[in-house]
Z-matrix of the N, CA and C atoms (Angstrom, degrees):
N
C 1 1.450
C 2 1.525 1 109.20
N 3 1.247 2 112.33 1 141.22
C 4 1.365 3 118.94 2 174.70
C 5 1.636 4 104.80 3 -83.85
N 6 1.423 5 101.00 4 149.74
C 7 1.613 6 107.64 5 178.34
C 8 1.865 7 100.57 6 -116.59
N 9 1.359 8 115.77 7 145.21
C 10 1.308 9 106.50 8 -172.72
C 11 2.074 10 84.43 9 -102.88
N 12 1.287 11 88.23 10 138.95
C 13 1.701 12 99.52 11 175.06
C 14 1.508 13 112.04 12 -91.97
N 15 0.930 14 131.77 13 157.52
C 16 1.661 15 133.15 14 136.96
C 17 1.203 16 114.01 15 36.04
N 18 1.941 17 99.49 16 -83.11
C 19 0.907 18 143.82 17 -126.24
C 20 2.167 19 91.30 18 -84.07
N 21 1.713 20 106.57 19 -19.89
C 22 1.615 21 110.24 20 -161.33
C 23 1.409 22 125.45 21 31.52
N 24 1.280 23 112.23 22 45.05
C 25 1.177 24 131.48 23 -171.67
C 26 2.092 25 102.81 24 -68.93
N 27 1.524 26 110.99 25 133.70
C 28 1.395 27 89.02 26 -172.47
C 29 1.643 28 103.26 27 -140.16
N 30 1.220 29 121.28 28 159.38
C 31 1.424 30 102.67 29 -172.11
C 32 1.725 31 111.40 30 -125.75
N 33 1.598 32 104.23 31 136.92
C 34 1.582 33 91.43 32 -150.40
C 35 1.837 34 88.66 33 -128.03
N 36 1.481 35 100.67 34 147.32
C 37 1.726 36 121.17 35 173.47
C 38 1.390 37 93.26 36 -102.60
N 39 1.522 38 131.76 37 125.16
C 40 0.975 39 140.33 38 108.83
C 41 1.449 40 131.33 39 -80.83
N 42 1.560 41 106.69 40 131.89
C 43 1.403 42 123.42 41 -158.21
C 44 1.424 43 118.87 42 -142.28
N 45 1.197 44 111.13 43 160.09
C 46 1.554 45 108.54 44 175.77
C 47 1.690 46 100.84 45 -168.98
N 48 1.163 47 100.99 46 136.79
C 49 1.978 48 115.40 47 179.71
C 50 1.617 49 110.95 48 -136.92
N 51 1.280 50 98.00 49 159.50
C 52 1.301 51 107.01 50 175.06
C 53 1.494 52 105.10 51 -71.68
N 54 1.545 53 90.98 52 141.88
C 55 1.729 54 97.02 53 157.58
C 56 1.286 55 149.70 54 -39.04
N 57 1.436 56 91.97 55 -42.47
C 58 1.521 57 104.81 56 169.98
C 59 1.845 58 99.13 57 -146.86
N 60 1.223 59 100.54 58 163.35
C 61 1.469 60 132.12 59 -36.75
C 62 1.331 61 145.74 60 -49.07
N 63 1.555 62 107.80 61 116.26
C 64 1.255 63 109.67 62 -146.04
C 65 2.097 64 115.69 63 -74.71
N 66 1.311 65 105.05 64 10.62
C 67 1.373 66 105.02 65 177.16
C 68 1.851 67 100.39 66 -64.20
N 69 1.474 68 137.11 67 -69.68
C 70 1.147 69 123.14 68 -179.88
C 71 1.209 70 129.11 69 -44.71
N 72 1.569 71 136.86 70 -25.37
C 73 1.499 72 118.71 71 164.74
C 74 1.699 73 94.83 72 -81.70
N 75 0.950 74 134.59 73 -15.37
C 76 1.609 75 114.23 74 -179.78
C 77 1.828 76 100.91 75 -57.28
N 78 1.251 77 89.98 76 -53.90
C 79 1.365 78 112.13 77 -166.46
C 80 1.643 79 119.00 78 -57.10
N 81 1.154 80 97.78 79 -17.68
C 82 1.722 81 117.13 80 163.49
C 83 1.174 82 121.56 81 -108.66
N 84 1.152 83 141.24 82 -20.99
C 85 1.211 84 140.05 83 141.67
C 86 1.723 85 110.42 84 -45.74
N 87 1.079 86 113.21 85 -54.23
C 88 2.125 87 121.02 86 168.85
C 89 0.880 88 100.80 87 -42.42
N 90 1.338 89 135.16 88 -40.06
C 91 2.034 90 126.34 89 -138.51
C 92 1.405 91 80.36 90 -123.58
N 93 1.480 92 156.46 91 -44.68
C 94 1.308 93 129.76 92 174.70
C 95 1.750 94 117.58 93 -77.11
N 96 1.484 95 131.34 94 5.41
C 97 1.486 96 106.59 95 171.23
C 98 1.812 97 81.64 96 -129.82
N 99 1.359 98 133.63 97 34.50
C 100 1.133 99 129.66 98 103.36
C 101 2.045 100 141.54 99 -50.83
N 102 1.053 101 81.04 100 -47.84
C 103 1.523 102 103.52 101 169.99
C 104 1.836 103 113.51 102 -75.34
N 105 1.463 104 105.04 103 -17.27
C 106 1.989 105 109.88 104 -172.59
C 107 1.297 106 101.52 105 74.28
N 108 1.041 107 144.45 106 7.30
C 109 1.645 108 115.65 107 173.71
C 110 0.904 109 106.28 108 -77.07
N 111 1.755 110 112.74 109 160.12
C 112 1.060 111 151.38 110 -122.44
C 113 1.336 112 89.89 111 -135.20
N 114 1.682 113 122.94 112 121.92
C 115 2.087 114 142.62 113 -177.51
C 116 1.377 115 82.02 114 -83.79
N 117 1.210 116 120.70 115 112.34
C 118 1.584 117 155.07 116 -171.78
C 119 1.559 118 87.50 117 -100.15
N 120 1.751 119 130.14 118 -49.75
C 121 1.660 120 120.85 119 -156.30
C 122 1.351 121 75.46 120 174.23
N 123 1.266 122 108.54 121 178.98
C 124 2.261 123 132.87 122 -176.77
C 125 1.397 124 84.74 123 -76.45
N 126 1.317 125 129.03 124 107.98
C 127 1.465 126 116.03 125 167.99
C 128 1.388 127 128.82 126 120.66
N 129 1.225 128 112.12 127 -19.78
C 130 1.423 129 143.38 128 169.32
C 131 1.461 130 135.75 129 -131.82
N 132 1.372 131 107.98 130 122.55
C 133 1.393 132 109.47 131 -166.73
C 134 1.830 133 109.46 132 -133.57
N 135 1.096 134 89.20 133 159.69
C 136 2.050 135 83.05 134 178.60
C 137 1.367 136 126.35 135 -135.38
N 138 0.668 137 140.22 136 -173.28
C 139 1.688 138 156.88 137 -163.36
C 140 1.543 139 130.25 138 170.95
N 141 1.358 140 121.17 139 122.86
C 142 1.115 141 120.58 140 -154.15
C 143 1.880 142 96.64 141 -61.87
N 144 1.208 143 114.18 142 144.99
C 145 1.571 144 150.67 143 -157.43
C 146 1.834 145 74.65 144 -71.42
N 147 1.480 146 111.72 145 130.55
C 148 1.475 147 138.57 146 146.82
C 149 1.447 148 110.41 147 -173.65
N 150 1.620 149 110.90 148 -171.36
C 151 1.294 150 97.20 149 -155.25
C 152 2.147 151 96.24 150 -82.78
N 153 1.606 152 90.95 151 -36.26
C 154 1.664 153 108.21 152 166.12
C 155 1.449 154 108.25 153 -1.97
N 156 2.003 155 97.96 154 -80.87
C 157 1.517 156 139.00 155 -149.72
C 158 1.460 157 80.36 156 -53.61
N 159 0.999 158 105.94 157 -85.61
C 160 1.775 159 120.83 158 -166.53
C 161 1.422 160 119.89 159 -44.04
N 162 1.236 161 113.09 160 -34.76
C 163 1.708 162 112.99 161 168.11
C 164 1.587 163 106.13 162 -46.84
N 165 1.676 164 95.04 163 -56.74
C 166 1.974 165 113.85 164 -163.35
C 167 1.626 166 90.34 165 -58.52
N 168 0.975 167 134.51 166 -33.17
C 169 1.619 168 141.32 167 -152.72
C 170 1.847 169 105.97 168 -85.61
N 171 1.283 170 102.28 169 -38.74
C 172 1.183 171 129.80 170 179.18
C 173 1.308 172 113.83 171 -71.78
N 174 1.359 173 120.10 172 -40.88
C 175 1.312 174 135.63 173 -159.96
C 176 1.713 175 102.12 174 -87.15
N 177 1.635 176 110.21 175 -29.71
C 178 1.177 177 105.45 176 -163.28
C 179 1.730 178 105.84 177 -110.14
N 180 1.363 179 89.52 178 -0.39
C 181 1.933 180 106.96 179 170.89
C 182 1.747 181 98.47 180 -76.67
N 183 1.098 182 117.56 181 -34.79
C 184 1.708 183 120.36 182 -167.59
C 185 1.568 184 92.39 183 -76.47
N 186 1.438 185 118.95 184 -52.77
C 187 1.587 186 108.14 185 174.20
C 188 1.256 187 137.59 186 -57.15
N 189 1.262 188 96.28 187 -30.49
C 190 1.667 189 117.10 188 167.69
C 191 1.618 190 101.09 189 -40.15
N 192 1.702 191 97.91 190 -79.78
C 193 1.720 192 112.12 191 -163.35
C 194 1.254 193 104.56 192 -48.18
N 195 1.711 194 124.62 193 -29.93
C 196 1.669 195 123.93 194 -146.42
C 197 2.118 196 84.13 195 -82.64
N 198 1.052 197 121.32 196 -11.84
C 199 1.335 198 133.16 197 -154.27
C 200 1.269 199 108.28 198 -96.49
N 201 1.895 200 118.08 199 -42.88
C 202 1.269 201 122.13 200 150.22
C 203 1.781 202 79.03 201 126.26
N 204 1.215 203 110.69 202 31.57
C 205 1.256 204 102.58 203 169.44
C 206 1.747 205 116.38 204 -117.41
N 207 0.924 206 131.32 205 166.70
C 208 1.973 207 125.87 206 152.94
C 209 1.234 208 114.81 207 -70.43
N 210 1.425 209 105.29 208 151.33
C 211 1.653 210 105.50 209 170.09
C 212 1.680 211 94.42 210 -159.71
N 213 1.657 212 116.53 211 152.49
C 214 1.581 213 97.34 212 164.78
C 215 1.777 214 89.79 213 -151.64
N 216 1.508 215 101.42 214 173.21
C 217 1.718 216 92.65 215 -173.25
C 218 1.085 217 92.04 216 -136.13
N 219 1.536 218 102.09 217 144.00
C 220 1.856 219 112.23 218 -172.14
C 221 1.394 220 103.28 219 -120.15
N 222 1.319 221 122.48 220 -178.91
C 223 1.501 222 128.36 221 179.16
C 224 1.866 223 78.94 222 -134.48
N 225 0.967 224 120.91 223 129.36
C 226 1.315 225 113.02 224 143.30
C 227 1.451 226 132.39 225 -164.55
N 228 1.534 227 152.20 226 -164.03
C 229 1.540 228 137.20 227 174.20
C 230 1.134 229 104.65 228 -132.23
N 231 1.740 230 101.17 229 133.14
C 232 1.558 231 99.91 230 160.74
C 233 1.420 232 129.03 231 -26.77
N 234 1.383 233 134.62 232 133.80
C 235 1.443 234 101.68 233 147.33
C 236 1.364 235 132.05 234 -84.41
N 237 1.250 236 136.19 235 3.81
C 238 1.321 237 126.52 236 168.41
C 239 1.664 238 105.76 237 -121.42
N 240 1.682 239 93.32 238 138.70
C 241 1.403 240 100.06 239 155.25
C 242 1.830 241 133.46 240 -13.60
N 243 1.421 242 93.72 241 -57.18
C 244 1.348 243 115.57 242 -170.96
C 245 1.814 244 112.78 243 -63.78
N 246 1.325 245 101.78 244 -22.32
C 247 1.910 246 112.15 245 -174.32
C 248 1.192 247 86.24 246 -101.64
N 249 1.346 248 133.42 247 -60.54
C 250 1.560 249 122.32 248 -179.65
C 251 1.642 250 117.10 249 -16.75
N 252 1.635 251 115.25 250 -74.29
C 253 1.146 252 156.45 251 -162.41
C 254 1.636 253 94.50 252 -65.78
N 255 1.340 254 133.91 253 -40.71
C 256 1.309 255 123.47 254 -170.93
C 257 1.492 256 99.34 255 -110.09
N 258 1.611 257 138.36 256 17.80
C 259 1.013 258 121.26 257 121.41
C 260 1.413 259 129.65 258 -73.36
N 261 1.417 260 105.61 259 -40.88
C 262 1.772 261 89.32 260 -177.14
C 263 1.426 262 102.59 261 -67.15
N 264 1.119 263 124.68 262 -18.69
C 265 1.896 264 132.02 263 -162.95
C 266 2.115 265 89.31 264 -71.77
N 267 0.949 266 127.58 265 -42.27
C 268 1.281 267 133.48 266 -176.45
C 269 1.462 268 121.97 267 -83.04
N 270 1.437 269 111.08 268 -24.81
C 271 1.737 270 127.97 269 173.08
C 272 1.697 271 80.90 270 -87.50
N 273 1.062 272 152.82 271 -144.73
C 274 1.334 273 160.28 272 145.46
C 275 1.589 274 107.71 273 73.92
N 276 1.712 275 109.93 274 -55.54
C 277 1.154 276 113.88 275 -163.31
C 278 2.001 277 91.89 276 -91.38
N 279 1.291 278 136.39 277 -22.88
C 280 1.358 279 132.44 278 152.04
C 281 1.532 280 138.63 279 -44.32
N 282 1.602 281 106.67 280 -31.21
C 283 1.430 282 117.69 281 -177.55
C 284 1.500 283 78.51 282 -95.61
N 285 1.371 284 130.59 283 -53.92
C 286 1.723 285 101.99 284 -176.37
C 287 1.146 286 131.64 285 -76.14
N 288 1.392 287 117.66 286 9.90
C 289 1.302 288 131.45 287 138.66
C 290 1.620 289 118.22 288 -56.78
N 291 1.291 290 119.61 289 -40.85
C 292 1.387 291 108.47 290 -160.93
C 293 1.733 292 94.92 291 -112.00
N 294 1.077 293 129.14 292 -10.04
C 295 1.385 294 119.68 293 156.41
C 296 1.320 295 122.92 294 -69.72
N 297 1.369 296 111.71 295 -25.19
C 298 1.633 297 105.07 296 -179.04
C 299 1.158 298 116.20 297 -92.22
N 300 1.492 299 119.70 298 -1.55
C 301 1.452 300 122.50 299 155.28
C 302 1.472 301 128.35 300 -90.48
N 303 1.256 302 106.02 301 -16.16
C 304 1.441 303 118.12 302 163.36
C 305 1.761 304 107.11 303 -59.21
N 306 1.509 305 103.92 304 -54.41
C 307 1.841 306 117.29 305 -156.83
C 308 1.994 307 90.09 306 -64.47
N 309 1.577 308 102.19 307 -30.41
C 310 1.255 309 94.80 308 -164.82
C 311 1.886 310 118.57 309 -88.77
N 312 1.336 311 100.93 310 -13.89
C 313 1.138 312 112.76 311 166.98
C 314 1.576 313 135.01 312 -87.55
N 315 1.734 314 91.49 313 -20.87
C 316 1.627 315 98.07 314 151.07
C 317 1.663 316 136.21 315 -85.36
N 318 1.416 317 104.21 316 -23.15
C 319 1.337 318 105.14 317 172.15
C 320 2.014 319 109.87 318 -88.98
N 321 1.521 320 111.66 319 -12.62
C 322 1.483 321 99.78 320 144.91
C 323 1.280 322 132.30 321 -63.22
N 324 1.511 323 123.60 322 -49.66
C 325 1.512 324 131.71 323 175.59
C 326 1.623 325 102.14 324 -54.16
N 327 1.675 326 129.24 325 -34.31
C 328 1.564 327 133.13 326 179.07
C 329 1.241 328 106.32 327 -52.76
N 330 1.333 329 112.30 328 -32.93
C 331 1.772 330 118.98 329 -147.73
C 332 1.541 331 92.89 330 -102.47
N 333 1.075 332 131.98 331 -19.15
C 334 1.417 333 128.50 332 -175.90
C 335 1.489 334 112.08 333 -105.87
N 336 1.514 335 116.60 334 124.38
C 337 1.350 336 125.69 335 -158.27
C 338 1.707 337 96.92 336 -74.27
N 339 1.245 338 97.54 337 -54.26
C 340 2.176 339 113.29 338 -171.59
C 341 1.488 340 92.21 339 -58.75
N 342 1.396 341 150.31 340 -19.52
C 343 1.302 342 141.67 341 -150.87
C 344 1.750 343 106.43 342 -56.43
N 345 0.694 344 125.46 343 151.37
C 346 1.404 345 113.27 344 167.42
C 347 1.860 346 114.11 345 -119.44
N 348 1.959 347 90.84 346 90.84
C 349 1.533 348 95.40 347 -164.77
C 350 1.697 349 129.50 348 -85.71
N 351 1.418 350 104.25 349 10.65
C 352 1.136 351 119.28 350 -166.95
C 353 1.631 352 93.71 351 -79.14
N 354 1.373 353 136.96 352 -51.44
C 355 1.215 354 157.59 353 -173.61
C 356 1.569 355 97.93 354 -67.47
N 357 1.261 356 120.30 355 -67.90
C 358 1.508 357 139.14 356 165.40
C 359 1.550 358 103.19 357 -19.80
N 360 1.727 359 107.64 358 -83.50
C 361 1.460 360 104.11 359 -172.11
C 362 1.776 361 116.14 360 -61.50
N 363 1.260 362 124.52 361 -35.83
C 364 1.627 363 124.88 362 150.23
C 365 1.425 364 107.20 363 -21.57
N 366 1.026 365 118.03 364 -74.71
C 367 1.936 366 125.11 365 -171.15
C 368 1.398 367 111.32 366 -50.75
N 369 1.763 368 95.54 367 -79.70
C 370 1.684 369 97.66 368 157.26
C 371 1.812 370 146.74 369 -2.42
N 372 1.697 371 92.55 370 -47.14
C 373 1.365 372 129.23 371 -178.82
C 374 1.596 373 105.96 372 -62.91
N 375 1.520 374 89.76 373 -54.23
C 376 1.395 375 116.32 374 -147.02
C 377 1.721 376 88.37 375 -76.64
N 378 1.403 377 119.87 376 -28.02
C 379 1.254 378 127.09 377 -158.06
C 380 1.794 379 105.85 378 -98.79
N 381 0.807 380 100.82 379 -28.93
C 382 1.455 381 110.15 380 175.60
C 383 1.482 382 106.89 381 -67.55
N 384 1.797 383 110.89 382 -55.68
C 385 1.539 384 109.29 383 171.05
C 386 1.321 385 122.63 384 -28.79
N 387 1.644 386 116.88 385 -72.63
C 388 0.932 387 140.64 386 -168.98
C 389 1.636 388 101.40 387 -44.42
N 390 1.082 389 111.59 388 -66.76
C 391 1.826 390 117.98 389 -176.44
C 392 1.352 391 107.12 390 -52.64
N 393 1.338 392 141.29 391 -29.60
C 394 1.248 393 144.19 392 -174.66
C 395 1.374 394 104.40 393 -77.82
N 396 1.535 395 115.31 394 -34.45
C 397 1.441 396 113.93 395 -172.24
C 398 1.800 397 112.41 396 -67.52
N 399 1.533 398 112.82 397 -39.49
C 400 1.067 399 110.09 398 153.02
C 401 1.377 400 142.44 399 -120.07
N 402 1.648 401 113.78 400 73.14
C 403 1.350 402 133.30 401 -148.33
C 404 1.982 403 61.94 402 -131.49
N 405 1.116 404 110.24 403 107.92
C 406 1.741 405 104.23 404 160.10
C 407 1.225 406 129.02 405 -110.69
N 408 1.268 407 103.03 406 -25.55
C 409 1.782 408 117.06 407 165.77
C 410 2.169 409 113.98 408 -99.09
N 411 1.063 410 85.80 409 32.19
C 412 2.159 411 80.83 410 178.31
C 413 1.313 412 114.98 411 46.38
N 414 1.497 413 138.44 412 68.93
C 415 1.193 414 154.99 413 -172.85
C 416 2.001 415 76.79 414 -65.69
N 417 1.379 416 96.41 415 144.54
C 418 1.677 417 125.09 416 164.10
C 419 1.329 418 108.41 417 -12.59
N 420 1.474 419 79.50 418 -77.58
C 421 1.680 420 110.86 419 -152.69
C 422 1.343 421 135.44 420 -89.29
N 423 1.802 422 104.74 421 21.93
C 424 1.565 423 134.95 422 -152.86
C 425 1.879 424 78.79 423 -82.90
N 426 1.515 425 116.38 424 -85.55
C 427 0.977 426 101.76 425 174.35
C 428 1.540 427 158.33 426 -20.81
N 429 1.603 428 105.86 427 -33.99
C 430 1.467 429 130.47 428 174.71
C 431 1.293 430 123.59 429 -77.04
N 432 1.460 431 105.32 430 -23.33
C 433 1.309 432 138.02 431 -160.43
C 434 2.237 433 102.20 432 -102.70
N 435 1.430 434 87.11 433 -35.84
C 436 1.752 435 84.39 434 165.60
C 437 1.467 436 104.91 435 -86.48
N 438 1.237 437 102.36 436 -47.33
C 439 1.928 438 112.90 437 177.50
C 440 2.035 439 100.84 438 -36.04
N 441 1.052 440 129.96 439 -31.02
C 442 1.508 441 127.31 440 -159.64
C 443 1.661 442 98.53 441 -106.90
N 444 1.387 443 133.95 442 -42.45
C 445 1.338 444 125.35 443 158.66
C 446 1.200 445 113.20 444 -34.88
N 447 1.869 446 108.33 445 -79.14
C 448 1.455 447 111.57 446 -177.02
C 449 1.565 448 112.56 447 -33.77
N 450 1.506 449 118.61 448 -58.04
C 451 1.222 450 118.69 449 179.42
C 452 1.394 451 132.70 450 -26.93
N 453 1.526 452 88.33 451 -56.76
C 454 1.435 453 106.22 452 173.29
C 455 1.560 454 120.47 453 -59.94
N 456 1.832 455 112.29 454 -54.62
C 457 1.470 456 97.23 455 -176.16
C 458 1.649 457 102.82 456 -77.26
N 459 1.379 458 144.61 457 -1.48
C 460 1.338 459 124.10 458 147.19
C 461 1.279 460 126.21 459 -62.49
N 462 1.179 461 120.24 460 8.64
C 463 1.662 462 112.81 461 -165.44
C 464 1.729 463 83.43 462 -124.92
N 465 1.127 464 125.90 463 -34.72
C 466 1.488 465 118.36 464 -146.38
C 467 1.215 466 110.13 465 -96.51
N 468 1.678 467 109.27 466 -44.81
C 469 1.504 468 148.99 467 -154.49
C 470 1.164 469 121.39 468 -105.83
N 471 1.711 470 104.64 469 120.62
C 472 1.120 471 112.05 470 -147.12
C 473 1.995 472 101.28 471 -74.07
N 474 0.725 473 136.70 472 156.64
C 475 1.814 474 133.68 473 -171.13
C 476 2.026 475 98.69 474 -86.45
């Protein structure tokens, strides 16, 4: 997990691609809310500033150009409090987006006898990881949201 310092240091892709063919912005659109950043504007996106962020940022600026598009990667800080706060408010409110569909998709698979949860809690697992990896500010419901997997493969799964 990234920790935001002091310093709210944040790291931002500006980008731009052709329209078509439209498989590479699909394909970047996938690989940045894989990553959780946060739609800053049409064109700009962010992630809290480490060396991680900026590699991934970097990595997907080279695909950009190889694509025939621009891309460039900045390090930089809000200047006000108020932009600070509604990026992490937008990274934060995304992982609790995707935890509460996790909590809610395991206590559906609970509720269904035919479910087949052995496979279920596998995915689940797999899905929870992923969200934790970019959960950077401790969304609520990270915990509640492992609390309902476990649940599940204790209830379902054989030990």
């Amino acid at each position: 997990m990234v920790t935001q310092s002091d310093n709210d240091e944040w790291a931002f892709l500006l980008h731009r691609l052709p329209r078509e063919p439209s498989a590479p912005r699909i394909s970047l659109w996938r690989a940045v809310r894989r990553l959780g950043a946060v739609l800053v504007a049409d064109g700009l996106v962010a992630l809290p500033a480490s060396s991680r962020t900026v590699e991934h940022f970097e990595w997907l600026a080279a695909g950009i150009r190889e694509n025939g598009g621009e891309a460039s990667v900045w390090r930089a800080r809000p200047t006000t409090r108020r932009d600070a706060d509604r990026l992490v408010r937008q990274s934060r409110e995304s992982a609790e987006d995707e935890y509460r569909a996790l909590m809610d998709e395991a206590l559906a698979k609970a509720l269904d006898p035919g479910a087949d949860s052995t496979r279920a809690v596998r995915r689940l697992r797999r899905q929870l990881h992923a969200v934790s990896t970019r959960d950077f500010f401790n969304a609520p419901s990270a915990s509640k949201a492992r609390e309902a997997v476990e649940s599940l493969s204790r209830a379902k799964v054989p030990a």
